[in-house]
C-alpha positions as CSV (number, residue, x, y, z in Angstrom):
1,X,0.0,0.0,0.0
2,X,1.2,3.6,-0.6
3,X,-0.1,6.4,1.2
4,X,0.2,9.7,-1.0
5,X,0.5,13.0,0.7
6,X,-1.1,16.4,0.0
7,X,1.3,18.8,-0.8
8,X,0.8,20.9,2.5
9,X,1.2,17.9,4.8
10,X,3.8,18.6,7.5
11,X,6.6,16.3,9.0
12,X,4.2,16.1,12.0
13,X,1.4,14.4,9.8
14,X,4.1,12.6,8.2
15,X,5.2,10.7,11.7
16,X,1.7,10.8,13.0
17,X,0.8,8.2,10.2
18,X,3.7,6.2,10.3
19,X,3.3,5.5,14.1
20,X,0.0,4.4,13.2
21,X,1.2,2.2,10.5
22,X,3.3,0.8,12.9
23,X,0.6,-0.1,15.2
24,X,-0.9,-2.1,12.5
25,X,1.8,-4.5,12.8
26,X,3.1,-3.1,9.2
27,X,6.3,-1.0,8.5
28,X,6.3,2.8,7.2
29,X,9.1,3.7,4.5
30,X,8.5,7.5,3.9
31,X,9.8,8.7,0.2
32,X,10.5,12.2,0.0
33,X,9.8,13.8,-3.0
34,X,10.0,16.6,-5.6
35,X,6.4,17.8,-4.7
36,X,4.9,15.4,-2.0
37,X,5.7,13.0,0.4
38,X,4.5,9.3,0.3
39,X,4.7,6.5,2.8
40,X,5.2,3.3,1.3
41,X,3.1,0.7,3.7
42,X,5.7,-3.0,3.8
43,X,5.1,-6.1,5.5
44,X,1.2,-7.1,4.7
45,X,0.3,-9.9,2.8
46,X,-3.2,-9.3,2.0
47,X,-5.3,-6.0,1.2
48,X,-5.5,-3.1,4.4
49,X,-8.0,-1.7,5.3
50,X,-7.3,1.9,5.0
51,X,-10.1,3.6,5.9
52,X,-8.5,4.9,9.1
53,X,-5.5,5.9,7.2
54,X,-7.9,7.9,4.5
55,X,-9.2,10.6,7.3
56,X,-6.0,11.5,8.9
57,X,-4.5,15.2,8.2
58,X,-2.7,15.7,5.3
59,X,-3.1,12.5,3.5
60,X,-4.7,12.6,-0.6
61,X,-5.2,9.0,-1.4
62,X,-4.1,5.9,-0.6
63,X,-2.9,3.3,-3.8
64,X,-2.8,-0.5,-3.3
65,X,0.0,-2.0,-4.8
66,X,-0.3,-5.8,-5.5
67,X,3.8,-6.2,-6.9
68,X,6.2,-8.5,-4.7
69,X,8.8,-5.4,-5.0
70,X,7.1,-2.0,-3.5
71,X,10.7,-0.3,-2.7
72,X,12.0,-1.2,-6.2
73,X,8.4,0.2,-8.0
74,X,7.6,3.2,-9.6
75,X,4.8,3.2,-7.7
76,X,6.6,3.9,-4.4
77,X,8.8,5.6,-5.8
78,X,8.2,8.0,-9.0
79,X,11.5,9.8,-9.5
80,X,14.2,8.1,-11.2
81,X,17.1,7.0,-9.0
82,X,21.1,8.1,-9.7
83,X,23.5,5.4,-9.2
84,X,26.9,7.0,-7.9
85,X,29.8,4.9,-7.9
86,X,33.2,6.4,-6.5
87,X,32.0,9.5,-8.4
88,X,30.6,8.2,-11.6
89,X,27.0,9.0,-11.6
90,X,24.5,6.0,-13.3
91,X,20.9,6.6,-14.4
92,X,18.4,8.6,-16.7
93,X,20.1,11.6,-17.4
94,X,23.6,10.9,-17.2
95,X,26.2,9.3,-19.9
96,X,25.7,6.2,-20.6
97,X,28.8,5.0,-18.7
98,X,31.0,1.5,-20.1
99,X,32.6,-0.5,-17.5
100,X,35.1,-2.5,-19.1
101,X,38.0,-5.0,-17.9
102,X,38.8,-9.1,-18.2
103,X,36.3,-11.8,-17.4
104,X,38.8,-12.8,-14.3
105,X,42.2,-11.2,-13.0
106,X,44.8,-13.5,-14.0
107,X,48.3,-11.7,-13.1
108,X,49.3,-7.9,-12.4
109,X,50.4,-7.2,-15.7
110,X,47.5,-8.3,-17.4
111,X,45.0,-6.4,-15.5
112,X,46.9,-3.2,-15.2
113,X,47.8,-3.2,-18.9
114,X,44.1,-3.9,-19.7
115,X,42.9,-1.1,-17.0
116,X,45.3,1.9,-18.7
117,X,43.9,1.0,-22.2
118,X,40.8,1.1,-21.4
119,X,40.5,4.2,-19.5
120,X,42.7,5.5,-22.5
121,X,39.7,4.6,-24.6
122,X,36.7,6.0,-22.7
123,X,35.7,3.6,-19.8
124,X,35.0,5.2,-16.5
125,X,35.0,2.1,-14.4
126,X,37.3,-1.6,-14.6
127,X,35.6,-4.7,-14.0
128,X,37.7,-7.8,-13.1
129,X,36.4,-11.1,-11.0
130,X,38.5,-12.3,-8.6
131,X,36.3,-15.4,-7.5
132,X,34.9,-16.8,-10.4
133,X,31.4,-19.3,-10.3
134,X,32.3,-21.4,-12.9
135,X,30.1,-24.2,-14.4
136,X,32.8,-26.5,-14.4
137,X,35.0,-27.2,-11.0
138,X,38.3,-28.3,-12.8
139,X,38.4,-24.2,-14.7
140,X,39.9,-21.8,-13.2
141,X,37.8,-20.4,-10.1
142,X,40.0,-17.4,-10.2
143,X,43.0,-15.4,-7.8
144,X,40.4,-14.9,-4.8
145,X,42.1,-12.6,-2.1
146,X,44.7,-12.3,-4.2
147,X,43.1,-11.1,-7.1
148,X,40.9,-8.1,-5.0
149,X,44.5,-6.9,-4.1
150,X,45.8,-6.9,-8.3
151,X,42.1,-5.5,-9.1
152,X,42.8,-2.7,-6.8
153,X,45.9,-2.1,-7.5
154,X,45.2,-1.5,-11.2
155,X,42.1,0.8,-10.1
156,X,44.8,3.4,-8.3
157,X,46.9,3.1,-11.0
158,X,44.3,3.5,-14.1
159,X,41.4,5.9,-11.1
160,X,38.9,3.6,-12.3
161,X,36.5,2.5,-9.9
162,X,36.2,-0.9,-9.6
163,X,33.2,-3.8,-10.1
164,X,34.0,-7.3,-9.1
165,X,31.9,-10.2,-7.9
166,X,30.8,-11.6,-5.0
167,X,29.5,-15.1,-4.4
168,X,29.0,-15.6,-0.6
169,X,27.9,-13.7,2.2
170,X,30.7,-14.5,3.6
171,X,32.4,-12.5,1.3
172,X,30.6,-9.6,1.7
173,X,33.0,-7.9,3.9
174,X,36.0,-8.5,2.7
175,X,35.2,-7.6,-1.1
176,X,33.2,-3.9,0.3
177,X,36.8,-3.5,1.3
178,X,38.4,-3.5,-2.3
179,X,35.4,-2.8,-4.6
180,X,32.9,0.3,-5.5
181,X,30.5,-1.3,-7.2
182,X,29.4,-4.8,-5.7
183,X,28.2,-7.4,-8.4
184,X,25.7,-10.1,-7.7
185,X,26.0,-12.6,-10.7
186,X,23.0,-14.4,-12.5
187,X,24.0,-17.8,-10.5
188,X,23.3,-15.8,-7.4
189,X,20.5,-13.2,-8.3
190,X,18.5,-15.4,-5.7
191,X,20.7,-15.6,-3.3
192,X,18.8,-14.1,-0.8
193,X,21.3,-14.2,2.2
194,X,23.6,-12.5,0.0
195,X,21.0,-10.2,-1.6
196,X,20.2,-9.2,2.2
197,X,24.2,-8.8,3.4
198,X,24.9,-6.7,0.2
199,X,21.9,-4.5,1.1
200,X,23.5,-3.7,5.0
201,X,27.2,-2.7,3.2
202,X,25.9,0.3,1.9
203,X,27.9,0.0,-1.4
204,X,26.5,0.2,-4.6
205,X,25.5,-3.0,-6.0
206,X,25.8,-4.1,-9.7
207,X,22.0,-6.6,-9.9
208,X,22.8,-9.1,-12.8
209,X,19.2,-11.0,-13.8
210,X,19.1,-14.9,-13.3
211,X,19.3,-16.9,-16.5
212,X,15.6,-17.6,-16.8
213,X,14.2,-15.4,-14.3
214,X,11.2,-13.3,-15.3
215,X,11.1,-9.5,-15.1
216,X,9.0,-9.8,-11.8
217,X,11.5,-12.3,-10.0
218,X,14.1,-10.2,-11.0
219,X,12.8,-7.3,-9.6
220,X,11.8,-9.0,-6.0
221,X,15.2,-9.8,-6.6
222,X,16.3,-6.3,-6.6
223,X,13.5,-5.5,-3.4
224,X,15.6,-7.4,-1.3
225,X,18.9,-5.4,-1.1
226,X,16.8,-2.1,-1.1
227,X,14.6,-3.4,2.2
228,X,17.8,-3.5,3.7
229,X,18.1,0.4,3.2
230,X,20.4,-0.1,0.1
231,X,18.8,1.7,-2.9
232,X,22.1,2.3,-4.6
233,X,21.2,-1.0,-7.1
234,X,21.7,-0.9,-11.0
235,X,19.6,-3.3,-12.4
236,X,21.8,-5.6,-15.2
237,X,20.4,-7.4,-18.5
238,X,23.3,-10.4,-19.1
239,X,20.7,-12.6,-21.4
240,X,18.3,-15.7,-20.6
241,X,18.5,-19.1,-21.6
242,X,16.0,-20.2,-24.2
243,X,15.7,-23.0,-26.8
244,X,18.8,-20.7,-29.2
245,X,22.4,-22.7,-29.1
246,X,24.0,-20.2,-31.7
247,X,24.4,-17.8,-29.1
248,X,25.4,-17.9,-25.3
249,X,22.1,-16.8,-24.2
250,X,19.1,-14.6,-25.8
251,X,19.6,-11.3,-25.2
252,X,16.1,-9.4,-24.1
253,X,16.7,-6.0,-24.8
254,X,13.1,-5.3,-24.4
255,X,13.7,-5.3,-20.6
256,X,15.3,-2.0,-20.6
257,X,12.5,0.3,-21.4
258,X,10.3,-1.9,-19.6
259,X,12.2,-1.9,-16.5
260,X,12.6,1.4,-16.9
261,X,8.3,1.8,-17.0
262,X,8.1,-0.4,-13.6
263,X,10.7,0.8,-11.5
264,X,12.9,3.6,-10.9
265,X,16.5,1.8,-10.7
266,X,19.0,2.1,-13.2
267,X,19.8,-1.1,-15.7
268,X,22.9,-2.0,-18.0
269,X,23.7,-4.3,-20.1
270,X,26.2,-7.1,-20.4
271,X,26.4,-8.4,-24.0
272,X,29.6,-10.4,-24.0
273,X,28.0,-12.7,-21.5
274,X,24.2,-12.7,-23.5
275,X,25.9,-13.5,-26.7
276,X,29.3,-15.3,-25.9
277,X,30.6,-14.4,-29.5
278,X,33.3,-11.7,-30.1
279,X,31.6,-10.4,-33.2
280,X,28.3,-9.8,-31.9
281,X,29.2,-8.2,-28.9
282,X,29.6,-4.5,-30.8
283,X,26.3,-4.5,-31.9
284,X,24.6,-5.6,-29.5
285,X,26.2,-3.2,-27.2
286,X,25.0,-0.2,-29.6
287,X,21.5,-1.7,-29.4
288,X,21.6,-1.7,-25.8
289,X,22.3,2.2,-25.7
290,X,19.7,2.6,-28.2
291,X,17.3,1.1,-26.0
292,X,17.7,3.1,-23.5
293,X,20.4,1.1,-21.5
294,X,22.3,3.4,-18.8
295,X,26.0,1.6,-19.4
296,X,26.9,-1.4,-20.9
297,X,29.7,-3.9,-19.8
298,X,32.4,-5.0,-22.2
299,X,35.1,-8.2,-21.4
300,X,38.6,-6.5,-22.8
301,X,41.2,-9.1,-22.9
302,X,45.2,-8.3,-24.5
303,X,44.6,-11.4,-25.2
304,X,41.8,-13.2,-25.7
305,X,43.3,-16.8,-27.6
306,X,44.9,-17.1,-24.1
307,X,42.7,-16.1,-21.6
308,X,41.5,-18.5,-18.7
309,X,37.8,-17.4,-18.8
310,X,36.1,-16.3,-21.7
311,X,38.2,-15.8,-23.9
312,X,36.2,-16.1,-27.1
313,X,33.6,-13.3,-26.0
314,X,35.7,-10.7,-24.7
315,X,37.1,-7.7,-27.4
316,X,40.5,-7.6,-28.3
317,X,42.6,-3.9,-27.7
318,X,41.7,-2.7,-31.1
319,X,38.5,-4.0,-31.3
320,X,37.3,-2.0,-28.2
321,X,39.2,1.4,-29.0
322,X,36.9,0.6,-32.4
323,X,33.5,0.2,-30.1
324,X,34.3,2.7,-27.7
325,X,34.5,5.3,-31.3
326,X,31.4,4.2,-32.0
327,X,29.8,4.6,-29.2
328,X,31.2,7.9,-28.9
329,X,29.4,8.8,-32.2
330,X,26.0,6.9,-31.3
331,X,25.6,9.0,-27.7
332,X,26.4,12.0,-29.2
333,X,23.5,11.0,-32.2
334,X,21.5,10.4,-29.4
335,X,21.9,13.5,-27.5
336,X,23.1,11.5,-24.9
């Protein structure tokens, strides 16, 4: 339920109703906004009767809201929300941003050479995993610890922020330590422990959607980490899996504008993991900005025939410098 405020209501009416939402047994989330105040209403599983609510002071109307994720909904909260990570802002308004980096940290020369070219090129922040979830258990699971420490290193050295992955709640703590943006990786989009411990860090988190999750899962997804007072999420499109084999995974583009309809959180797009094909990975990442996509996510490898984790979808050096032109062009086409 949301609980919309006449423009004139005071902080007074404000608390007034949210001690009385509290005696319903329910919890009261004011959102301030632009114009008015409204009190998001969490915790019921059923309708309310809000007949009480409707004749106290200052209130206008009162809007039931049947979605599993009320924080992440437009409904609770019209005004688009700004993503800042380290400094680089992510959202409506702002440049579509393109994190870029290897599929895994493999030495310190290979992620600090990758970090200075691509900064060179245009990417504001480095992405890098340093534990890996890999379908396999004999691949390489990545540098762990060890890794987080070469991934930071090449962030001073480069001033990119940096996104790297995190598996277990476990985890949580030690990777807040090294990272800016926090990623939570398709395998682990319902994770809810760790959905809940990256929503009490109070970093921004990086939201990939699960392989064959629906919009509305992925978003309850999303409504976990912002119930723990995290609202610093960007939503991110990686592809699902359909009944397509000549490509990774299906890429659902139409997600973007629609997510961008239902809730109020940023989104990006991955396409080296949606297609898993060096050659498509280009234009799909131009389609994603022409949907509407707030960043996109690029694997960048010096070497790709060599790398120990996907090598075959991640862009060469002058195949990026190539897409990072384009993409220049394209936002500026856009208005962007």
């Amino acid at each position: 339920m949301l609980i919309v405020m006449n423009h004139n209501a005071t902080q007074a009416d404000v608390d007034a109703i949210s001690r009385i939402v509290a005696e319903m047994g329910f919890r009261a989330e004011p959102i301030p906004g632009s114009e008015r105040t409204a009190i998001g209403v969490l915790g019921n599983h059923g309708y309310v009767d809000d007949t009480k609510i409707l004749e106290l002071p200052g209130v206008q109307r009162v809007l039931h809201v049947s979605k599993p994720y009320k924080l992440v909904s437009r409904d609770f909260h019209p005004e688009d929300t700004i993503v800042d990570v380290a400094g680089v802002k992510v959202g409506r308004g702002c440049r579509p941003v393109v994190v870029a980096g290897p599929c895994a940290v493999e030495s310190e020369d290979q992620i600090i050479t990758t970090a200075l070219f691509v900064k060179s090129c245009g990417a504001v922040m480095l992405r890098g995993g340093a534990f890996k979830p890999r379908t396999g258990p004999h691949t390489f699971q990545g540098l762990r610890e060890e890794g987080l420490k070469l991934l930071s290193k090449a962030g001073k050295e480069s001033g990119l922020p940096i996104v790297t992955e995190v598996m277990s709640p476990d985890h949580v703590a030690l990777l807040a330590e090294y990272a800016d943006l926090l990623q939570i990786g398709a395998r682990n989009m319902q994770n809810f422990d760790l959905l809940r411990e990256v929503g009490r860090v109070r970093k921004p988190v990086l939201l990939k959607r699960g392989m064959s999750a629906t919009v509305e899962e992925f978003l309850a997804a999303a409504e976990y980490i912002l119930a723990e007072g995290n609202d610093q999420v960007i939503l991110c499109e990686r592809g699902i899996r359909t009944f397509e084999t000549a490509t990774r995974n299906t890429l659902d583009l139409s997600i973007v504008p629609l997510s961008k309809e239902l809730s109020h959180l940023p989104i990006m797009v991955d396409p080296s993991h949606a297609t898993g094909k060096r050659s498509l990975v280009a234009p799909m990442a131009k389609a994603a900005l022409v949907s509407g996509a707030d960043g996109v996510l690029i694997e960048v490898h010096p070497n790709p025939e060599k790398a120990l984790s996907d090598g075959p979808q991640s862009l060469t050096f002058p195949g990026f410098k190539q897409l990072m032109s384009e993409i220049d062009s394209l936002t500026h086409f856009l208005g962007e």
